[in-house]
C-alpha positions as CSV (number, residue, x, y, z in Angstrom):
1,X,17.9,9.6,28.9
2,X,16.1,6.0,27.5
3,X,15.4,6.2,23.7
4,X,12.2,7.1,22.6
5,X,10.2,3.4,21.8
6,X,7.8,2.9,18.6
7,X,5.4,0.3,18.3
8,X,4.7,-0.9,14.6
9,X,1.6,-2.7,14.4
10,X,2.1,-5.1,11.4
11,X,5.6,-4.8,12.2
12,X,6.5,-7.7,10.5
13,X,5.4,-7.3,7.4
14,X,6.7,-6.2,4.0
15,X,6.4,-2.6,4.5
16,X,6.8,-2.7,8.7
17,X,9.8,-4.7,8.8
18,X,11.5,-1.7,6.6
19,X,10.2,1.4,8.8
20,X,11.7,-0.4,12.1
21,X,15.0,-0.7,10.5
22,X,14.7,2.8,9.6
23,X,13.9,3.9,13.3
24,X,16.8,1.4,14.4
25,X,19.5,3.6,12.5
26,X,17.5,6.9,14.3
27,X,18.4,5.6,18.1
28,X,14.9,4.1,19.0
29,X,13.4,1.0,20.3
30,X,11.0,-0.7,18.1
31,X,8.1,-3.1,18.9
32,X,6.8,-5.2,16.5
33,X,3.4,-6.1,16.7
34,X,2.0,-8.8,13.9
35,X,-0.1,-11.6,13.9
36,X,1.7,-13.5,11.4
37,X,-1.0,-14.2,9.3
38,X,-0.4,-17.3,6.9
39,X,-1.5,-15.6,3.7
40,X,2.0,-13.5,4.3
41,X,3.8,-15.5,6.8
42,X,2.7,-19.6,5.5
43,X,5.3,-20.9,8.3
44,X,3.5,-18.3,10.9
45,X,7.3,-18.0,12.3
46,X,9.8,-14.6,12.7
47,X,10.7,-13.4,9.4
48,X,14.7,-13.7,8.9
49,X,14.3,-10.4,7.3
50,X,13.2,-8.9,10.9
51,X,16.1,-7.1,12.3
52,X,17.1,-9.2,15.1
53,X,16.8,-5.9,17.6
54,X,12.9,-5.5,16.7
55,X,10.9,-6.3,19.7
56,X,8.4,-9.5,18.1
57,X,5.1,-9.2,20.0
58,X,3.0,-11.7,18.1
59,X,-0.7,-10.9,18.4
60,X,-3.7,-9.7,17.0
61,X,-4.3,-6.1,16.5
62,X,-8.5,-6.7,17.0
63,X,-7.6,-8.4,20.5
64,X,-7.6,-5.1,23.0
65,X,-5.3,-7.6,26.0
66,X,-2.4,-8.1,23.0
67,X,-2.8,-4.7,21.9
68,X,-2.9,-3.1,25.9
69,X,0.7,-4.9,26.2
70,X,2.3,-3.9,22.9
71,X,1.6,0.0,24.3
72,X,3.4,-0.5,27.6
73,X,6.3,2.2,27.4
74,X,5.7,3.2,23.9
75,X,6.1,7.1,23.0
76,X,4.8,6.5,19.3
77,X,2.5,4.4,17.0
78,X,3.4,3.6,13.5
79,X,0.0,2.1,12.7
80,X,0.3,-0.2,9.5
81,X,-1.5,-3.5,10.3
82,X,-4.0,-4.2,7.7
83,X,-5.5,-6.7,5.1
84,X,-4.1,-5.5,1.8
85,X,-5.7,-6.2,-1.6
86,X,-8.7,-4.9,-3.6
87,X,-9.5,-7.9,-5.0
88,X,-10.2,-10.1,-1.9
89,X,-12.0,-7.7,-0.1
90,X,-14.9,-7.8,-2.3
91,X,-15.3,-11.3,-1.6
92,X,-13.3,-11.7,2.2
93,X,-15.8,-8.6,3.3
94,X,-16.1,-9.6,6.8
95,X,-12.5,-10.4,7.6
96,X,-11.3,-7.3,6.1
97,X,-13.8,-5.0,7.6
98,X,-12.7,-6.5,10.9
99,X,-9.0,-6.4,10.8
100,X,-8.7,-3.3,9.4
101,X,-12.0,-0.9,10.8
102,X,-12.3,-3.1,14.0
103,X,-8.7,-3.1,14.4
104,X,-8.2,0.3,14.5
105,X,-10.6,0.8,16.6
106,X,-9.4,-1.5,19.3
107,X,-6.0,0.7,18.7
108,X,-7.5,4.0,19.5
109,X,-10.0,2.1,22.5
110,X,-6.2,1.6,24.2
111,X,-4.3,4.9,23.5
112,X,-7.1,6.2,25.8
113,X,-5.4,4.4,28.9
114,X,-1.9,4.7,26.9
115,X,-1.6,8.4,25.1
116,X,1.3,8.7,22.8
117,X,3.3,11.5,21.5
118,X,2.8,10.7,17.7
119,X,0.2,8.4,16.0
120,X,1.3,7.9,12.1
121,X,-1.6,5.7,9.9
122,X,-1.0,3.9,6.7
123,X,-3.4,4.8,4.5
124,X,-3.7,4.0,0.5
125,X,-3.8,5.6,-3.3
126,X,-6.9,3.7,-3.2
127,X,-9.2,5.9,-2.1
128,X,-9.0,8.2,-4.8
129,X,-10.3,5.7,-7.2
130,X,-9.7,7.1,-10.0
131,X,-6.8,9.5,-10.3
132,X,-7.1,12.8,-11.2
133,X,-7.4,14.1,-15.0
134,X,-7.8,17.2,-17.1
135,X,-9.5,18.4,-20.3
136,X,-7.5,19.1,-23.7
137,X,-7.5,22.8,-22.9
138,X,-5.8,22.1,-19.4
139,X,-8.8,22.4,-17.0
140,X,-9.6,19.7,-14.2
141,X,-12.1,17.6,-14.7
142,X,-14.0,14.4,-13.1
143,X,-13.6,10.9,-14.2
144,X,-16.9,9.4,-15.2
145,X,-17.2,5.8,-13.1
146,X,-16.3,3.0,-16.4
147,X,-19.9,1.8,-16.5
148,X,-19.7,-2.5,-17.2
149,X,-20.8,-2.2,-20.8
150,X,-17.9,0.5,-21.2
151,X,-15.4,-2.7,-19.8
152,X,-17.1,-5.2,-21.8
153,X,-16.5,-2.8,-25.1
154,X,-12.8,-3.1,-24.2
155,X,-13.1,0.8,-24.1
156,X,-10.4,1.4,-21.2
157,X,-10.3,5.2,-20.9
158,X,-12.2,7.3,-18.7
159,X,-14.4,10.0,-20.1
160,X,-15.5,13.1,-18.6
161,X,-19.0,14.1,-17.4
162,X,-19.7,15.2,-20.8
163,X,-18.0,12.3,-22.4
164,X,-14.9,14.6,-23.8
165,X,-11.4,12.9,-23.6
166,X,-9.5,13.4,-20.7
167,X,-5.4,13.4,-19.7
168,X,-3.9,11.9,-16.3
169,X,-2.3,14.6,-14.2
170,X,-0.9,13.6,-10.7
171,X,-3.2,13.6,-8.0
172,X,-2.7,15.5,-4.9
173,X,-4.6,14.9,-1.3
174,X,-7.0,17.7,-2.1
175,X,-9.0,15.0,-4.5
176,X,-12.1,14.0,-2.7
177,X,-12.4,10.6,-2.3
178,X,-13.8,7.9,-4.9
179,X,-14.4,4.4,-2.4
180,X,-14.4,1.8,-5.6
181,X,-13.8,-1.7,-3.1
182,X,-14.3,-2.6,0.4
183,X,-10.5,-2.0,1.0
184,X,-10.5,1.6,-0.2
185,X,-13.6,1.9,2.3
186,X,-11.8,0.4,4.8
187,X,-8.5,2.2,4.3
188,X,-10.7,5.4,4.4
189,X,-11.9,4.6,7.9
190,X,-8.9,3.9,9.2
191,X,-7.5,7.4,8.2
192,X,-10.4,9.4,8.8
193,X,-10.8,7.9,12.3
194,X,-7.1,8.3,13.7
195,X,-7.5,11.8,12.5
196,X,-11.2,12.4,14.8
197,X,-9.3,10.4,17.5
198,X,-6.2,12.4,17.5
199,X,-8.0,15.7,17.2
200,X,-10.0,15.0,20.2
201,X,-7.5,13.7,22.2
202,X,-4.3,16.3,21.3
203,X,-2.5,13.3,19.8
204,X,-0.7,15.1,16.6
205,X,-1.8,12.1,14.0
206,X,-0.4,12.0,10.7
207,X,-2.1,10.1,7.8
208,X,0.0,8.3,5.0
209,X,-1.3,7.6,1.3
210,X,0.9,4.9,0.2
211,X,1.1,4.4,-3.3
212,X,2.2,1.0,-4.8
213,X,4.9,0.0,-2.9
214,X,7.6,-1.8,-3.6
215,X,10.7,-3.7,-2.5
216,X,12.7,-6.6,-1.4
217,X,11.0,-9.1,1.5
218,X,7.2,-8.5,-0.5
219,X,5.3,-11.8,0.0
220,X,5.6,-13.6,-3.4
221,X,3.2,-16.2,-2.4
222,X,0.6,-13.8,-1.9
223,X,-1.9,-13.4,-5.2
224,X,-2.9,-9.9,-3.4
225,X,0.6,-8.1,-2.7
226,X,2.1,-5.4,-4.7
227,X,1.7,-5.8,-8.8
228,X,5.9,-5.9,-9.0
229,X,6.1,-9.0,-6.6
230,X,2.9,-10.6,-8.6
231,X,5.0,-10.4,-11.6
232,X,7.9,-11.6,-10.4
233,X,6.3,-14.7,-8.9
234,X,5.2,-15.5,-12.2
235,X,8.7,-15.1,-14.1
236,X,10.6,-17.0,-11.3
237,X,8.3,-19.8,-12.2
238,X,8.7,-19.5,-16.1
239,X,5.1,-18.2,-16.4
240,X,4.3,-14.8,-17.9
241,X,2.7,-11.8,-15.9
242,X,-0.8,-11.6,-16.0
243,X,-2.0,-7.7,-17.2
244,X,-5.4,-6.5,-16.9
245,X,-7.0,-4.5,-19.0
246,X,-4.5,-3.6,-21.7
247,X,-1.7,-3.0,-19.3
248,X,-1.5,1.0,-20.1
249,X,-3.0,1.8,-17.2
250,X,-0.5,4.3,-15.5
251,X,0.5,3.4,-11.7
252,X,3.0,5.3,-9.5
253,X,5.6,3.2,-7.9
254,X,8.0,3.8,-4.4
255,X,10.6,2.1,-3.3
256,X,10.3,1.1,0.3
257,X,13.0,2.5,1.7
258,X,12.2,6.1,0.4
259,X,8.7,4.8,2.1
260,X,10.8,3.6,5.7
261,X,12.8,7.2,6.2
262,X,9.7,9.3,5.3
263,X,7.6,7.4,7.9
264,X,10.9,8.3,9.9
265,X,10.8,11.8,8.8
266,X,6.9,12.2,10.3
267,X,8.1,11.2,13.6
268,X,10.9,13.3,13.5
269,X,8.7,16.7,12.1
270,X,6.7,19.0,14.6
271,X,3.7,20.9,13.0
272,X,2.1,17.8,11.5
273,X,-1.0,17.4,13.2
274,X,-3.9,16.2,11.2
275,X,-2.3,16.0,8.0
276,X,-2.9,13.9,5.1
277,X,0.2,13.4,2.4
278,X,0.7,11.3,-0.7
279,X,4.1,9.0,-0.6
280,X,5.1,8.0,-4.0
281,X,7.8,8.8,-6.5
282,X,5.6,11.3,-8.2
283,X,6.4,9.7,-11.3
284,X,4.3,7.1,-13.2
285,X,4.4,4.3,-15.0
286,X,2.3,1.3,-17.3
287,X,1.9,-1.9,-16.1
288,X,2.7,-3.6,-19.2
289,X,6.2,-0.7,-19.2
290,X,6.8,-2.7,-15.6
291,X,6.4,-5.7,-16.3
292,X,8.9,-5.4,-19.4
293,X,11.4,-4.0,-17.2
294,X,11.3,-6.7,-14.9
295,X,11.3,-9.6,-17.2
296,X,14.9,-7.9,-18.7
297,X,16.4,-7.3,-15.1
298,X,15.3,-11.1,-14.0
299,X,17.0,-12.3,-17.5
300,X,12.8,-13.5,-18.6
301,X,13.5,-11.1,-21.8
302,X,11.8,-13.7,-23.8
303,X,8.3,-14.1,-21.5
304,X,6.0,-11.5,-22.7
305,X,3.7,-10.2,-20.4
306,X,0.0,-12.1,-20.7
307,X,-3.2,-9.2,-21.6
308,X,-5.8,-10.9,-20.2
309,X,-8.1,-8.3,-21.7
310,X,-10.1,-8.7,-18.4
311,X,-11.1,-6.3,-15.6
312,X,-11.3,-6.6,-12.2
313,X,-14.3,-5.0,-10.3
314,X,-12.6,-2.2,-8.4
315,X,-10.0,-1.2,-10.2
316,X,-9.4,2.1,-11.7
317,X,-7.3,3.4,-14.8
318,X,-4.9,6.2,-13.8
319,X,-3.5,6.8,-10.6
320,X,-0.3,8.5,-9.6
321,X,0.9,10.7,-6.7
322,X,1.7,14.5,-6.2
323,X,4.4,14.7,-3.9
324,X,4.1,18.4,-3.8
325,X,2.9,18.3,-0.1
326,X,5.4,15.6,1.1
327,X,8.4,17.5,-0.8
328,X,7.0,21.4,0.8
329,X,6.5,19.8,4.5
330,X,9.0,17.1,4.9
331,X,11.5,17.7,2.2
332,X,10.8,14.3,0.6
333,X,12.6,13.4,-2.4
334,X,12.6,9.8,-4.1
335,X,16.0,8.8,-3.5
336,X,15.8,5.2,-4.9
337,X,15.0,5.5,-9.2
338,X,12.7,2.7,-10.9
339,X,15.8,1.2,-12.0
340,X,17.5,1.1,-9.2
341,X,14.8,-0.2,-7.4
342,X,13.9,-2.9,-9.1
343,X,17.5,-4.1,-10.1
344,X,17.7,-4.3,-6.2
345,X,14.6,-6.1,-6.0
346,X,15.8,-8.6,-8.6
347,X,19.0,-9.1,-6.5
348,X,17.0,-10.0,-3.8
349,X,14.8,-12.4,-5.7
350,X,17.7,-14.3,-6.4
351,X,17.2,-17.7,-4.7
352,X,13.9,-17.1,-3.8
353,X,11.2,-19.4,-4.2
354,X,7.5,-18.0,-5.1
355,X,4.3,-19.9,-4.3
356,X,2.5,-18.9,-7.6
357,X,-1.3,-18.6,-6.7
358,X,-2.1,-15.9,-8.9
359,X,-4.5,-18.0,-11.0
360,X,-6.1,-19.4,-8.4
361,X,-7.0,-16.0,-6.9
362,X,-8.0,-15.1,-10.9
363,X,-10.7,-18.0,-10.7
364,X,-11.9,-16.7,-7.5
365,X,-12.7,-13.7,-9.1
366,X,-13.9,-15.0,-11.8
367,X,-16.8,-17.4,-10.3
368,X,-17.5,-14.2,-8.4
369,X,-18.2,-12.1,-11.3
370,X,-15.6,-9.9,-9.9
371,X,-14.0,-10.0,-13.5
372,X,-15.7,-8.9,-16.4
């Protein structure tokens, strides 16, 4: 009997290369399919990090011929091809809204000729906006949108719809949705239309909120990856981390390879069918606490982290995961601690050379009045 095959769109990427290594140690084939797109591949050649028994099928997700091929024989989908980053999307509208709407789209166009078992789509933290938050006395409330004279005050917290102080809690998938950037928008659509496409067709689809990421082979050289390889671009060239805000913002933050053997898990799991689950640690943490931690693991102790004092138009205060869902349906738990994690990341970095762009993304936001 043949192993069952998974196509990974963005399989080459951070986050894609990870889950294919995951289904290699589970017995199946995996096809790759990534455009290589210089912003995250600058030499637009095979990662070295690709396990060698990944199928490569370089293409583009939005072209319906290169998509047709990559779904020849394939029993699954792993859908993670995507532009990432809530900062260039409000400015690099058009390319986003096309790879990421238009190319699921031309995805779910093809499963019509090529049905598949299981369809499993990335989706993001960031469509919550802001996370979820409670009174003093314990009882949920809403966030208030930070109006720009609230930023401009340097008065960080959210309020509540009667202006009364209000306490992070972890925010589980039954949140409604707050679309604060194109990418949010974007990462909606994708989930919201694998789930109509799967419900219509009897494709059992499974939608992923990834929180923030992280792990070895992140694209340093990208100003627009995940926060912990931003930093560490910046220490590996002697510069310190640029924080927004006042760095206390609280962020939830997941190794990739707890990430890999959930995505595993969902393929593996009957009963799934139209759900939506958070994938985080279901702790949090601050920015400025991370980018500390870093600097000690990388020996930078004595580069402090920048406060830029700025905000960036988009971004909200509080956001970390309940895992109760992922825990009660897949018996997730966070194998991989912060410290772990990162002292593994930091043995990776070794050697490695970062392209620092960060301040040139930071004065493209700026001349856009993106920051404030």
């Amino acid at each position: 009997m043949s192993r069952a095959r998974v196509l990974i769109t963005g399989g080459a990427g951070f986050i894609g290369s990870h889950v294919g290594r995951a289904l290699l140690e589970g017995g199946y084939r995996v096809r790759a399919l990534d455009m290589l797109t210089p912003q995250v591949h600058p030499e637009r050649l095979r990662p070295d990090y690709l396990d060698c028994d990944i199928e490569l099928m370089i293409g583009d997700v939005r072209d319906p011929h290169a998509v047709r091929r990559a779904l020849i024989d394939v029993d699954s989908v792993v859908h993670l091809a995507a532009r990432v980053g809530v900062g260039q999307s409000m400015y690099e509208v058009g390319d986003y809204v096309s790879v990421n709407s238009l190319g699921t789209a031309v995805l779910l166009q093809a499963l019509l000729d090529h049905p598949v078992q299981r369809l499993v789509v990335a989706s993001s933290m960031s469509i919550y906006g802001e996370g979820s938050y409670v009174e003093r006395n314990g009882r949920p409330a809403t966030a208030r949108a930070r109006a720009r004279d609230q930023l401009a005050a340097r008065a960080w917290e959210p309020r509540g719809e009667h202006d009364q102080e209000l306490t992070p809690v972890p925010t589980p998938e039954t949140k409604p949705p707050s679309l604060n950037s194109i990418y949010a928008l974007n990462k909606f659509e994708q989930e919201r239309s694998a789930l109509l496409f799967g419900e219509a067709y009897g494709i059992p689809t499974v939608a992923l909120r990834f929180f923030n990421v992280y792990g070895p082979h992140q694209a340093l050289s990208n100003p627009y990856t995940g926060v912990l390889a931003i930093f560490a671009a910046r220490l590996l060239n002697d510069k310190p981390p640029l924080v927004f805000e006042d760095g206390e913002q609280r962020r939830d933050f997941v190794c990739v390879k707890d990430v890999a053997a959930l995505c595993r898990s969902v393929l593996e799991r009957s009963g799934l069918a139209g759900e939506v689950i958070n994938v985080g640690s279901g702790t949090s943490v601050t920015v400025n606490e991370i980018a500390r931690r870093l600097a000690s693991i990388l020996g930078k102790e004595a580069i402090e982290p920048e406060l830029t004092g700025e905000y960036r138009v988009g971004d909200i205060r509080h956001c970390f995961a309940d895992i109760t869902r992922a825990m009660q349906t897949l018996a997730f738990e966070p194998s991989v601690t912060l410290e772990a994690g990162i002292t593994e990341l930091a043995e990776w970095l070794e050697g490695q050379v970062a392209d620092d762009r960060i301040d040139q993304a930071r004065r493209e936001l700026s001349s856009r009045g993106l920051t404030v």
